[in-house]
C-alpha positions in Angstrom: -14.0 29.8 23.9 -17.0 27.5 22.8 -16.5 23.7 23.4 -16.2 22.3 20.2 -13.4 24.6 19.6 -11.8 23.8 22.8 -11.6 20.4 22.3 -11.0 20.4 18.5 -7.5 22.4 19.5 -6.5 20.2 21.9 -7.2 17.2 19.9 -4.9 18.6 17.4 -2.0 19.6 19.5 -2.0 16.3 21.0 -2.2 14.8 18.0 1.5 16.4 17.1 2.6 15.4 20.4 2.1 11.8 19.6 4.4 12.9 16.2 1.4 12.6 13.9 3.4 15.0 11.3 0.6 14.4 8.0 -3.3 15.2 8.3 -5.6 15.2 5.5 -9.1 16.6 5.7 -11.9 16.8 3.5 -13.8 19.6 3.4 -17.2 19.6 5.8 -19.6 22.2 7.9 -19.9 19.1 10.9 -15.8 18.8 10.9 -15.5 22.5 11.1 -14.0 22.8 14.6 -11.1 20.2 14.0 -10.5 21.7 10.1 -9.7 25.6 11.7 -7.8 23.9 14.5 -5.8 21.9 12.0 -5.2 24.7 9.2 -4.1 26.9 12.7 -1.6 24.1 13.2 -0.7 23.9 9.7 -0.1 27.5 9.5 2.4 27.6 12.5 5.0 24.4 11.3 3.4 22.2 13.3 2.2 19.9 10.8 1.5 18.9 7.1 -2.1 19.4 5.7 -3.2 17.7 2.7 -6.8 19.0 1.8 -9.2 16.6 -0.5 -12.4 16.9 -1.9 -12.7 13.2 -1.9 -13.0 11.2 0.8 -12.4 7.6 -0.9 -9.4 9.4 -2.3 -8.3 10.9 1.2 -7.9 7.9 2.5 -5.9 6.5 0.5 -3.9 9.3 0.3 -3.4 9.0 4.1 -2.8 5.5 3.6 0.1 6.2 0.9 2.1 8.7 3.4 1.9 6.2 6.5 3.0 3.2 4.4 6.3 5.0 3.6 6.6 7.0 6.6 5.8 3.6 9.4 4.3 6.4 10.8 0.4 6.8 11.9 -1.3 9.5 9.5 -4.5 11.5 11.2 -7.4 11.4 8.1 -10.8 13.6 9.1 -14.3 13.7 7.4 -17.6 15.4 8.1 -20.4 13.1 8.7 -22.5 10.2 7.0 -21.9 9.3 3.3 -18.1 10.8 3.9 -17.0 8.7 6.5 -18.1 5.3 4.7 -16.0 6.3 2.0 -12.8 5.7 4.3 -14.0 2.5 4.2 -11.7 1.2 1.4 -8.6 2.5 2.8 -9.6 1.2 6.7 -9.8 -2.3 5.3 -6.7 -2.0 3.3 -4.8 -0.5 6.4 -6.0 -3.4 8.2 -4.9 -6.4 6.2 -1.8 -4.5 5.0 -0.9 -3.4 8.9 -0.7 0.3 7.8 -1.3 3.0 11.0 -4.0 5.0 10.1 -6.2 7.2 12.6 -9.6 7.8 11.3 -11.7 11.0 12.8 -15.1 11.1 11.6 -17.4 14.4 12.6 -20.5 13.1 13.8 -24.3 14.7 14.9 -24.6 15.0 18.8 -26.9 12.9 20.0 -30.2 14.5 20.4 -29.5 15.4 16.4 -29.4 11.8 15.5 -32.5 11.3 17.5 -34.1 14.1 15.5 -33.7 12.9 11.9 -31.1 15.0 11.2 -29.0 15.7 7.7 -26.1 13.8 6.8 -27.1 11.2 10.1 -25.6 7.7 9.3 -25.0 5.6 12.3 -21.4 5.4 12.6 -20.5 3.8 15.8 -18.2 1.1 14.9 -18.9 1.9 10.9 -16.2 -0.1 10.3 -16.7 -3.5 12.4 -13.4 -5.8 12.6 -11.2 -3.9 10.5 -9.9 -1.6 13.4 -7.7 -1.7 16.1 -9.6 0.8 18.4 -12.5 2.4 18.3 -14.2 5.0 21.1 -16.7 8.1 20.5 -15.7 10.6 22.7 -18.2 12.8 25.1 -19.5 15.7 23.3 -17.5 18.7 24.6 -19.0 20.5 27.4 -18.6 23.8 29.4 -17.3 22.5 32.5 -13.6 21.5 33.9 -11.9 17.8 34.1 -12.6 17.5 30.0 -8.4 18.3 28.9 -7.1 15.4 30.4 -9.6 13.2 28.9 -9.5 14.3 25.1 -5.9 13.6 25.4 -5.9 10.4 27.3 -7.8 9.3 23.9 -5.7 10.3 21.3 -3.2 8.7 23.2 -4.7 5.3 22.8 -5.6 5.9 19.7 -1.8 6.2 18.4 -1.5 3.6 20.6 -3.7 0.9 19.2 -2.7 2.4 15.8 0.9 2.4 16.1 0.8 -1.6 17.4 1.6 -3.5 20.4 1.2 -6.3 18.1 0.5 -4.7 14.6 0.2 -1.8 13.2 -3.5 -0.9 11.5 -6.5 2.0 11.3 -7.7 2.9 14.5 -11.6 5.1 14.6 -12.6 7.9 16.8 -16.0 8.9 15.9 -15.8 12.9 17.1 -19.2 14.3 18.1 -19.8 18.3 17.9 -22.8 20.9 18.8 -22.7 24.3 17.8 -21.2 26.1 17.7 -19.2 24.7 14.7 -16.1 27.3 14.5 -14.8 30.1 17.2 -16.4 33.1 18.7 -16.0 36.3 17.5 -14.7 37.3 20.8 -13.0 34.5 21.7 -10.2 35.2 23.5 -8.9 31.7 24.2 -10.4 30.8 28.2 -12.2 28.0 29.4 -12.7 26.6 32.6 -9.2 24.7 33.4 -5.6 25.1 31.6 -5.7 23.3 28.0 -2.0 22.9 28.2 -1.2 19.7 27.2 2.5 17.9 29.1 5.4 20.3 29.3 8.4 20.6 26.8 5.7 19.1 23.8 5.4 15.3 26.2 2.5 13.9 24.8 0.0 13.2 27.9 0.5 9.1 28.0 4.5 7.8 27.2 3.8 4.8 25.6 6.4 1.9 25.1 8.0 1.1 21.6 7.0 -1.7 20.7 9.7 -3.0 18.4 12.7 -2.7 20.6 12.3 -6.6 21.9 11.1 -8.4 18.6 10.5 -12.1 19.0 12.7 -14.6 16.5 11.8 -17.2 14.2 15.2 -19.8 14.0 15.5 -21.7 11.1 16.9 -25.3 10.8 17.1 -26.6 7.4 19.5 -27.1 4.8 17.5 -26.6 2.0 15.5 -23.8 2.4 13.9 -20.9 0.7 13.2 -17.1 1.8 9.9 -15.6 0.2 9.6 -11.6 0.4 6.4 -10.0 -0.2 6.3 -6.0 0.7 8.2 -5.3 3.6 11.9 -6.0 4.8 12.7 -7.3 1.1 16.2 -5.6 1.7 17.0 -7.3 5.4 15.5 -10.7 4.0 18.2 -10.2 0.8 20.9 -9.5 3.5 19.9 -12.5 6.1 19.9 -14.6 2.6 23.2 -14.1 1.5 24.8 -13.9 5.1 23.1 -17.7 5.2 23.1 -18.9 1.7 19.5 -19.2 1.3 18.2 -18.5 -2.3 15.6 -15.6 -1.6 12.6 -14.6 -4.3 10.5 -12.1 -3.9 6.6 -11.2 -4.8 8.0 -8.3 -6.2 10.6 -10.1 -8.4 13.9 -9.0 -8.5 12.8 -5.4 -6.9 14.7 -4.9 -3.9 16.3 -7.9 -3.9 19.5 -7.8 -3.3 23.2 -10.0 -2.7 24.8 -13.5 -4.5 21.4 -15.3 -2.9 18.7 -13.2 -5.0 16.6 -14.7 -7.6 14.8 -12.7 -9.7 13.0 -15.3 -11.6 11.6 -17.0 -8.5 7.7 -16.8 -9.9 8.4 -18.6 -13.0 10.9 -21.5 -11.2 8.2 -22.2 -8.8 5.7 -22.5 -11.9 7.9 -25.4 -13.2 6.9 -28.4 -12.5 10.0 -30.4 -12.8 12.0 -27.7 -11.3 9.9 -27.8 -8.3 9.7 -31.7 -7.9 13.2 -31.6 -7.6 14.1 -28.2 -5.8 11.4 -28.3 -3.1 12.5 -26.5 -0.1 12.5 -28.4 3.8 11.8 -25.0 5.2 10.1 -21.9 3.7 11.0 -18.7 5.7 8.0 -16.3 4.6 8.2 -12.7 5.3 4.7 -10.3 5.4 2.1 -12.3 3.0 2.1 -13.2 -0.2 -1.1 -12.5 -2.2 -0.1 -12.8 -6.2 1.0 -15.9 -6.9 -0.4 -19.3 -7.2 2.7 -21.3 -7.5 4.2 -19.4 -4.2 0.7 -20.5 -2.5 1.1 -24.1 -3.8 4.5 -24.6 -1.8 3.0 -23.1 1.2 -0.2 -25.7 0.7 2.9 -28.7 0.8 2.4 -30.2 3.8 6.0 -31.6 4.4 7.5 -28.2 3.7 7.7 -26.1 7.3 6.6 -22.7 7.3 8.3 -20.0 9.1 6.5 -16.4 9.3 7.5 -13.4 9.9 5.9 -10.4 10.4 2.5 -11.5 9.4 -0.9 -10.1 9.7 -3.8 -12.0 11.0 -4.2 -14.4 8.7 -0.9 -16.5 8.6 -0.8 -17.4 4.8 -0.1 -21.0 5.2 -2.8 -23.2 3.8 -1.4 -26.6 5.3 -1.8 -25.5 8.4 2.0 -26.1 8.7 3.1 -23.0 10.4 6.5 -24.0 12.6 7.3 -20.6 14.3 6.2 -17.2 13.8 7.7 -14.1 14.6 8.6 -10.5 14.3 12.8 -11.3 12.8 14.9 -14.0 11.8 17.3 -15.7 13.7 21.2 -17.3 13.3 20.0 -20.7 11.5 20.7 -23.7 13.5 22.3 -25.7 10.3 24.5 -24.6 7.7 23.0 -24.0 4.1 23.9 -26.2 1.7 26.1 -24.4 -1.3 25.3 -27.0 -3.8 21.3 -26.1 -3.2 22.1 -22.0 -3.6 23.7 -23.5 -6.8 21.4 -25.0 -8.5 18.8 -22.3 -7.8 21.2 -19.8 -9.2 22.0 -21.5 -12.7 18.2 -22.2 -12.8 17.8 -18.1 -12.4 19.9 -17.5 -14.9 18.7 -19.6 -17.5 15.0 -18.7 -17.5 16.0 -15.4 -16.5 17.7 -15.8 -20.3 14.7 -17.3 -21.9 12.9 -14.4 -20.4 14.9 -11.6 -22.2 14.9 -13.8 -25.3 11.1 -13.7 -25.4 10.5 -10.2 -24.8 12.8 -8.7 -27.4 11.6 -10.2 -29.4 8.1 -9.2 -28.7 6.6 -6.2 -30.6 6.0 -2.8 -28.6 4.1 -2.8 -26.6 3.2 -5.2 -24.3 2.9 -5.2 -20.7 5.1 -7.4 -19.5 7.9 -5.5 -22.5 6.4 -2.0 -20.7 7.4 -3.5 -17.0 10.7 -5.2 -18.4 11.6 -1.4 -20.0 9.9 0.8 -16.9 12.3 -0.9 -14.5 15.2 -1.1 -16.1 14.7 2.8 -17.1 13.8 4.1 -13.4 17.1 6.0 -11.8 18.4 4.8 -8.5 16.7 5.4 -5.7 13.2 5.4 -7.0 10.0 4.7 -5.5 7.8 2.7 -7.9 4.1 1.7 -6.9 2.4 -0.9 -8.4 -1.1 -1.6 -9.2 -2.9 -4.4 -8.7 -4.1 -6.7 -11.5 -1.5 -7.4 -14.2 1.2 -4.4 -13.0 1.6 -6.4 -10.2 2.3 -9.8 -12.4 4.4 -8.3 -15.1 6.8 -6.4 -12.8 7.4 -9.4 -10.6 7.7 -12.0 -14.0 9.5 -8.9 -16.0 11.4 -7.2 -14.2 15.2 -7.2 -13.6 17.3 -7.2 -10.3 16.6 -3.2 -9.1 18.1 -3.5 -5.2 18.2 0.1 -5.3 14.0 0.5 -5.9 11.4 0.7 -3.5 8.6 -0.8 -4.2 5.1 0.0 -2.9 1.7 -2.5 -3.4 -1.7 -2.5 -2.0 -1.9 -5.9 -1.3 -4.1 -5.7 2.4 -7.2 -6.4 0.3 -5.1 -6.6 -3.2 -8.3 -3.9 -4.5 -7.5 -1.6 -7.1 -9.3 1.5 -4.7 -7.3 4.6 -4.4 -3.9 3.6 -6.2 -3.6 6.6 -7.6 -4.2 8.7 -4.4 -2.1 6.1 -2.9 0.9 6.9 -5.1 0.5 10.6 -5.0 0.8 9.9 -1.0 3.9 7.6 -0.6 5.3 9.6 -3.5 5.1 13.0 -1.2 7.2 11.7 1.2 9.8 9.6 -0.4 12.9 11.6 -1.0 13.5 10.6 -4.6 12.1 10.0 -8.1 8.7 8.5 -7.7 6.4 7.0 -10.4 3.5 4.2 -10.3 2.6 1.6 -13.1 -1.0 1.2 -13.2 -3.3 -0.6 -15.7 -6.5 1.9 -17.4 -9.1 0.4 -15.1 -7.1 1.1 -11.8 -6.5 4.3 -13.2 -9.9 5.1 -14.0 -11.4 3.9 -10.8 -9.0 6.3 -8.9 -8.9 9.1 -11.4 -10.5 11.9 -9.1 -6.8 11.1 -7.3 -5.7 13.4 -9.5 -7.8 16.4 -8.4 -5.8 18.5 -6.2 -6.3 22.5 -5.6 -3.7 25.1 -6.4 -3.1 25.1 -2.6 -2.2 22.1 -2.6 1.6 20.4 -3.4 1.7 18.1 -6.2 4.6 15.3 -6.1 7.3 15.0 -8.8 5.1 11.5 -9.9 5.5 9.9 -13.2 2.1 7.6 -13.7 2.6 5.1 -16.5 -0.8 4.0 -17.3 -0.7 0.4 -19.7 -4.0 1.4 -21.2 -5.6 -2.4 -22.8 -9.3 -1.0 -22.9 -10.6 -3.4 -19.9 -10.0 -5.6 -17.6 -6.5 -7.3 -19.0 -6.0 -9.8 -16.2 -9.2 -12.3 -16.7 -7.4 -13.1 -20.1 -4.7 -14.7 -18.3 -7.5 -16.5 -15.8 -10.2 -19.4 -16.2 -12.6 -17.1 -17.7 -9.8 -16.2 -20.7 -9.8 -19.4 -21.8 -11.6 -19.8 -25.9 -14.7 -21.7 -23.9 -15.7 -19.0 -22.3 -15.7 -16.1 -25.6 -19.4 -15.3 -25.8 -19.5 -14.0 -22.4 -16.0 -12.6 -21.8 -15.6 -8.7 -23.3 -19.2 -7.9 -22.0 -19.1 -9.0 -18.6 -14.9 -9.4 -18.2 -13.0 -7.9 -20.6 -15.7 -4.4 -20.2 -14.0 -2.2 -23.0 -14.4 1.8 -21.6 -13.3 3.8 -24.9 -12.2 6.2 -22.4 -10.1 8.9 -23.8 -7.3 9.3 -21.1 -5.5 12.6 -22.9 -8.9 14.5 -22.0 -9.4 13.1 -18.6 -6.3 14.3 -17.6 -6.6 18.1 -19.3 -9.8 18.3 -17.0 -7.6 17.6 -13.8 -4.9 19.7 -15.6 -2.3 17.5 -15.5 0.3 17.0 -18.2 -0.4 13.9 -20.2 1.7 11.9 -23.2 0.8 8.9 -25.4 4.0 6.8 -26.0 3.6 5.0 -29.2 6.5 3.9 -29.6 9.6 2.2 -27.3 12.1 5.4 -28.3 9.1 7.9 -26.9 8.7 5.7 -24.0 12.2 6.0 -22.7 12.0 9.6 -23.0 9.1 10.3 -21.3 10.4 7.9 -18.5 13.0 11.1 -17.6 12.8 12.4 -13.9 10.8 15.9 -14.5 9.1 17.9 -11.8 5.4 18.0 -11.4 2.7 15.1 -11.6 2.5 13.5 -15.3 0.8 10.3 -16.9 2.1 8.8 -19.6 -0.3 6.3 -21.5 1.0 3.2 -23.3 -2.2 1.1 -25.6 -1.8 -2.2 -25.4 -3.5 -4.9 -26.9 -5.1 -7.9 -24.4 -6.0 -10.2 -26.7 -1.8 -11.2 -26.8 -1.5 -11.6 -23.4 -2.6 -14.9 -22.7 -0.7 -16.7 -25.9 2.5 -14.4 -24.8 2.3 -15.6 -21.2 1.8 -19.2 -22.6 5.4 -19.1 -25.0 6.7 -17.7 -22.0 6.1 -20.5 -20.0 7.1 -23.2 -22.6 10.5 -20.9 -23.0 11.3 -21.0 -19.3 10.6 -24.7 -18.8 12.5 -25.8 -21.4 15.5 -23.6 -20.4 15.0 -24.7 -17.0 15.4 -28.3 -17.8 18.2 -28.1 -20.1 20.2 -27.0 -16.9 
């Protein structure tokens, strides 16, 4: 047996010892070795292999199944120009905590020093944005090497899985030729490559969540703020404690008496605000979307409490009070008259809401998000683009506790969503779809290549198709002042025919013109579909704005 396949076999099998159960590799001559080894293990049950042509895409892919699984997801590329495509996905791992390990194929030395092909330098390609990095030895025909290459992959899960936090983890993975096994090869090498008996991975490592630390709150007037994770446990601490609880997702998730769906467009009242502002906020993960939920956090006199958040504790004041990985008992009992007033404030702009949007022509995005959730069957998984998905489900949306909702809000990019969906939709055990505007769509659309090897989801991909970049209508550059400039360098109409896009990638596409045809295409069906709504952007910012004279006015007359 040569070296690179030696240790290319033992990477992988320790690899499923440390229950990495997804892999997905992009195709490469320097990756070679770990590519047979995985397709071996593949082949024998051992694990799931997702093949991609893409690298960008890969990763994100990778990304989508370990954001759903809480599992860390193995993602390999040859060398140079592929392994600074991961790039996207490692930061968004990163800031979003999501356990990725990264193997990059790499030149051996004396190559590199040679002017080699495809030679980038790629020690530490992606600086701060990972938990662990190490290049390992290049393999060698001599004992004492087993131990070693899986000592590594241990640390790797290790530092990927999170003593503190979960995130992408790099092993940059050396090879000389030769680059795939010997004709002859009839599996010896110079000591036993048995890995730990009965499947032990070589290193037991300790979990890391079974002693969390608490944050206690002590407040009577207090608000819980959910952005993408524990939305269901912050709903059911909420409602145990009588805490109104909103959400960056709106009512998504949210659950119980406590939940308030319209929690981004109370905040956004000023009145409301002035007279509802909470003692104590307790903030779960980070929000990202919002400016009125970053306002409250910027209010000196309110106390933050965090939990579970990443490195950069979203608290502009400063005014962080605890921080931890779960909530405690509170130390004072909620006050019912507070959860009151928030509720009967819910429900009337909640109300004025509704009355708004029915009576808005089809389509519009926020009427697309209103209709999307209220049409998606229980248990669904629905992943949200960035940009204006992200707004209009959150300001349009309707209590759903029975959705999952997925976001890549690490970096808030609009990179690999639609490889990200087709990932988190692969594993989630239940009707999956993903609301997208054109330009994420378009930036992602090679997402949608996969081979006739491969497994496509059951994935319903509503695309609200408003020619450009929707979102800086609602923003400063939007406003009339600014109209010389804006379509050329913000608005950036495409023309891009989406019908024919998709009938290259082969996959089934529908136009809904009209409300009745949207519903329909909205039913559960098997296989990976996009269904394209047209919108027109130059409504949005005068709908958003009789939105929020609607709301504010109901919200006072409580």
């Amino acid at each position: 047996m040569n070296p690179s396949t030696a240790q290319a076999r033992v990477i992988v099998d320790e690899l499923v010892r440390n229950t990495v159960s997804h892999v997905v590799l992009c195709p490469g001559s320097r990756n070679a070795p770990l590519s047979i080894a995985l397709y071996d293990a593949a082949a024998a049950g051992k694990l799931q292999l997702h093949v991609r042509i893409d690298e960008r895409g890969a990763g994100f892919l990778a990304l989508g199944i370990a954001a759903r699984t809480g599992r860390p997801v193995a993602v390999l590329c040859t060398s140079g120009t592929a392994a600074a495509n991961f790039h996207p996905a490692v930061l968004e791992a990163d800031r979003a905590g999501v356990p990725l390990i990264v193997l990059t194929a790499d030149r051996p030395p004396e190559l590199r020093a040679a002017g080699a092909s495809q030679v980038i330098d790629q020690h530490r390609l992606f600086g701060n944005a990972i938990r662990y990095f190490d290049e390992l030895a290049v393999a060698e025909r001599r004992a004492g090497q087993n131990s070693y290459w899986r000592s590594q992959i241990c640390r790797a899960w290790n530092a990927a899985y999170g003593e503190w936090r979960c995130g992408p983890v790099h092993l940059n993975i050396p090879f000389r030729e030769p680059l795939v096994p010997d004709l002859d090869d009839d599996g010896e090498w110079y000591e036993s490559l048995e890995g730990r008996p009965d499947g032990e991975r070589w290193t037991e490592l300790p979990d890391f969540g079974a002693l969390p630390s608490f944050v206690v709150p002590s407040a009577r007037h207090g608000l819980v703020i959910a952005c993408d994770t524990g939305v269901q446990a912050a709903s059911e601490w909420a409602e145990q404690h009588g805490w109104p609880v909103i959400s960056e997702t709106g009512g998504i998730g949210l659950s119980g008496g406590t939940a308030i769906s319209s929690g981004a467009w109370l905040l956004g009242v000023e009145d409301f605000i002035t007279r509802h502002k909470p003692e104590q906020v307790l903030c779960l993960g980070r929000p990202t979307v919002f400016r009125q939920i970053q306002k409250v956090l910027s209010d000196a006199s309110v106390e933050v409490l965090l939990v579970r958040p990443d490195s950069d504790w979203p608290a502009p004041a400063h005014n962080v009070r605890q921080v931890g990985q779960w909530f405690d008992e509170p130390t004072k009992p909620a006050d019912p008259e507070w959860l009151a007033s928030w509720r009967r404030a819910d429900a009337a702009a909640s109300a004025a809401v509704t009355s708004v949007l029915d009576a808005e022509p089809w389509p519009s995005g926020l009427r697309l998000a209103s209709e999307l959730v209220d049409a998606l069957p229980p248990d669904s998984l629905l992943v949200v683009g960035s940009s204006n998905p992200t707004r209009d489900v959150a300001l349009a949306g309707r209590l759903r506790p029975d959705v999952l909702v997925h976001r890549n809000r690490g970096v808030a990019g609009i990179d690999g969503t639609v490889s990200t969906a087709i990932g988190a939709a692969h594993v989630h055990r239940g009707p999956s779809y993903a609301l997208l505007g054109d330009l994420t769509f378009l930036h992602d659309a090679s997402g949608l290549l996969t081979g006739p090897a491969e497994q496509r989801p059951d994935l319903t991909i509503v695309v609200c198709n408003d020619d450009g970049g929707g979102i800086f209508s609602l923003l400063e550059q939007g406003a009339p002042e600014h109209s010389a400039s804006f379509e050329r360098v913000f608005g950036t109409p495409h023309g891009a025919d989406l019908g024919a896009l998709c009938a290259g990638y082969r996959v089934p596409h529908v136009v809904a013109e009209t409300l009745t045809e949207f519903q329909a295409a909205l039913r559960p069906a098997p296989g990976l579909r996009v269904v394209e709504v047209r919108v027109d952007r130059s409504r949005h910012r005068d709908l958003h704005a009789r939105l929020r004279a609607a709301v504010s006015a109901a919200v006072s007359a409580v």
